[in-house]
C-alpha positions as CSV (number, residue, x, y, z in Angstrom):
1,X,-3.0,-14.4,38.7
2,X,-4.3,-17.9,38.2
3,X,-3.3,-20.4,35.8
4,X,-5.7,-20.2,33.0
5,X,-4.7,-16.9,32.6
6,X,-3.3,-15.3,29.3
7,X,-1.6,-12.4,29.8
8,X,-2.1,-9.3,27.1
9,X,0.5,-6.7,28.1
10,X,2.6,-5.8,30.8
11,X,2.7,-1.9,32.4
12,X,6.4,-2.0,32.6
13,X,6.8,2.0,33.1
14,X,4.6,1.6,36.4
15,X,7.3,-1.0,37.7
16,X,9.9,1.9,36.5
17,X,8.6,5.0,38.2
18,X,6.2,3.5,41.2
19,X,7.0,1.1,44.1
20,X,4.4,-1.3,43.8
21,X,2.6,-1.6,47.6
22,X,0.0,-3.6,46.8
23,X,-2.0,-5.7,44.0
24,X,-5.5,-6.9,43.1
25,X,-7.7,-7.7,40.3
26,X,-10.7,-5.9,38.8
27,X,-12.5,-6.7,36.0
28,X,-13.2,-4.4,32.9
29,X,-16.3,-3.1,31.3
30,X,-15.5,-3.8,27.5
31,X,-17.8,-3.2,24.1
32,X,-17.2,-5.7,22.3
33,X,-14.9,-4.3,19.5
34,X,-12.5,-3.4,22.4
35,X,-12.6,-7.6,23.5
36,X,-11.5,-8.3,19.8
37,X,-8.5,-5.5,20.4
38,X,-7.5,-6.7,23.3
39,X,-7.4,-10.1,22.2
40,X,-5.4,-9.0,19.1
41,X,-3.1,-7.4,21.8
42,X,-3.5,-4.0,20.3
43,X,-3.7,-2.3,23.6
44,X,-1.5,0.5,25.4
45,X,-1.5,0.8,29.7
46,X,1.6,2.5,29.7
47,X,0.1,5.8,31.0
48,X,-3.0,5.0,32.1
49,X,-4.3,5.4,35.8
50,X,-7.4,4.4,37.8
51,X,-9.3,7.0,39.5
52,X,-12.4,6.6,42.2
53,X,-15.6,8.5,40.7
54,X,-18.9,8.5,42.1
55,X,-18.1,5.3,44.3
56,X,-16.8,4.0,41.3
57,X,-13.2,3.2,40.1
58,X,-12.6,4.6,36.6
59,X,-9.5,3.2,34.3
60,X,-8.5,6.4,32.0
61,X,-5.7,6.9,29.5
62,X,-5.4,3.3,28.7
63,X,-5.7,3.1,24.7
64,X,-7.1,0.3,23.1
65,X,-6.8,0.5,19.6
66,X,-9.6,0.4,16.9
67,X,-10.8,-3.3,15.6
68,X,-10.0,-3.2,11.9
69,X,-12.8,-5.6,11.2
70,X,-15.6,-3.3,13.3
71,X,-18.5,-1.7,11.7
72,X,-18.9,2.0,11.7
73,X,-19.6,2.1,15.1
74,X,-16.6,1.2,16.6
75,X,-15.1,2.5,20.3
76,X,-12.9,5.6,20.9
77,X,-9.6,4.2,22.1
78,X,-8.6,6.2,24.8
79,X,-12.3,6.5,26.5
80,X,-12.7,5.5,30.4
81,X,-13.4,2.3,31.1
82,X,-15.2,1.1,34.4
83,X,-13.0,-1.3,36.4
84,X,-16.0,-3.8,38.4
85,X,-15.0,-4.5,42.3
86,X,-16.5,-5.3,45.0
87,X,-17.7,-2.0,47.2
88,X,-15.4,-2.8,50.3
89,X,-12.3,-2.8,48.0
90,X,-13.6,0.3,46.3
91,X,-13.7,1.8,49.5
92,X,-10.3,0.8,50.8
93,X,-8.4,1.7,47.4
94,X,-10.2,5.1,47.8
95,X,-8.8,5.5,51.2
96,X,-5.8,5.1,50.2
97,X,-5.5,7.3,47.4
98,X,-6.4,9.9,49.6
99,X,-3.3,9.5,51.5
100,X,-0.7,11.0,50.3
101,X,1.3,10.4,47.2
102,X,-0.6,6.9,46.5
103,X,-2.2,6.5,43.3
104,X,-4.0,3.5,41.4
105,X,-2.0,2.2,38.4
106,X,-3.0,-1.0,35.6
107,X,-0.3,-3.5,35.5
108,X,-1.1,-5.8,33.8
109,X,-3.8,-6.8,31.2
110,X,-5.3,-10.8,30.6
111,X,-7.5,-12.7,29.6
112,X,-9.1,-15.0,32.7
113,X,-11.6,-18.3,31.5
114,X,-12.4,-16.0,28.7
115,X,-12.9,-12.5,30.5
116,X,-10.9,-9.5,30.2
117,X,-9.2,-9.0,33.9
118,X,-6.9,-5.8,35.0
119,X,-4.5,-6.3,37.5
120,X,-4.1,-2.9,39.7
121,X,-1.8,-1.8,41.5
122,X,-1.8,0.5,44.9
123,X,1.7,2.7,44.3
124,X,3.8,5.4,45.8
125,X,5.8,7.4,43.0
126,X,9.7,6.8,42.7
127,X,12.0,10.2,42.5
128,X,14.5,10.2,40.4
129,X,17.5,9.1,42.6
130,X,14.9,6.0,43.8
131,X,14.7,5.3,39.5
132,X,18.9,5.2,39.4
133,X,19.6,3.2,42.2
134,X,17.1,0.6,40.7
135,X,19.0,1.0,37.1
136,X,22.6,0.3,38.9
137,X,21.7,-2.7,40.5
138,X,20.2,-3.8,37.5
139,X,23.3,-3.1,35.6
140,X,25.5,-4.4,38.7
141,X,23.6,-8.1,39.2
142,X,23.7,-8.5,35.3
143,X,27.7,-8.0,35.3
144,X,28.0,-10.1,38.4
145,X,25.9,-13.1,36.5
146,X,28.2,-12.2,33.1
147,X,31.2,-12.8,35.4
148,X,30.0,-15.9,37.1
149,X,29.0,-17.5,33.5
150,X,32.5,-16.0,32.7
151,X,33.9,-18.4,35.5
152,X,32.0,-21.4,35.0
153,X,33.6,-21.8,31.5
């Protein structure tokens, strides 16, 4: 991410249940009561996905919530958005997701020199053992840095 960036939200169940392989940044197709939304930070990724369409890459499940100060034509929140790449990384991310057991998840959510920017990530689901191990050495690096603050004193 670069440094004018302003970042919206944060996908934090995609760290949880995927290891992350690889990142990149797309753009999203917006109306422009979602742009006010997102801006507002009303917006949701937590179980949203990307999916390749017609040689396109699709952003569904990812809820942006209505602009109070819209007309009567505002957006449905939960519609599919189109995520703008270039063709070759289309092509690639498509490849793949045809492997098996990768999928195409949103981690994050910005605001880049005044355009809304996704960043995506290429993932492999955790099981559940993966998700437990990843909780105890949480909990085990946090007790080792309470002990070591404990120490200093």
């Amino acid at each position: 991410m670069a440094k004018g960036s302003n970042v919206i939200t944060i996908n934090r169940k995609a760290y949880r249940d995927y290891h992350i392989q690889e990142t990149l940044e797309a753009g999203i197709v917006l109306k422009g009561s979602e742009i006010k939304s997102i801006r507002a930070g009303n917006v949701n990724l937590s179980d949203a996905y990307a999916k390749p369409q017609h040689d396109e890459l699709w952003l569904y499940n990812s809820h942006i919530a209505s602009y109070d100060a819209a007309s009567y034509n505002t957006h449905e929140p939960t519609r599919p958005r189109k995520l703008l790449l270039h063709r070759e990384e289309i092509v690639n991310l498509v490849s793949k997701v045809i492997q098996k057991g990768l999928t195409v998840v949103p981690l994050k959510l910005y605001i880049k020199h005044g355009v809304a920017k996704v960043e995506l990530g290429v993932a492999r689901g955790k099981k559940v053992y993966d998700k437990r191990e990843t909780i105890a050495r949480r909990h085990a690096d946090r007790e080792m840095e309470r002990a070591m603050k404990h120490r200093r004193r």
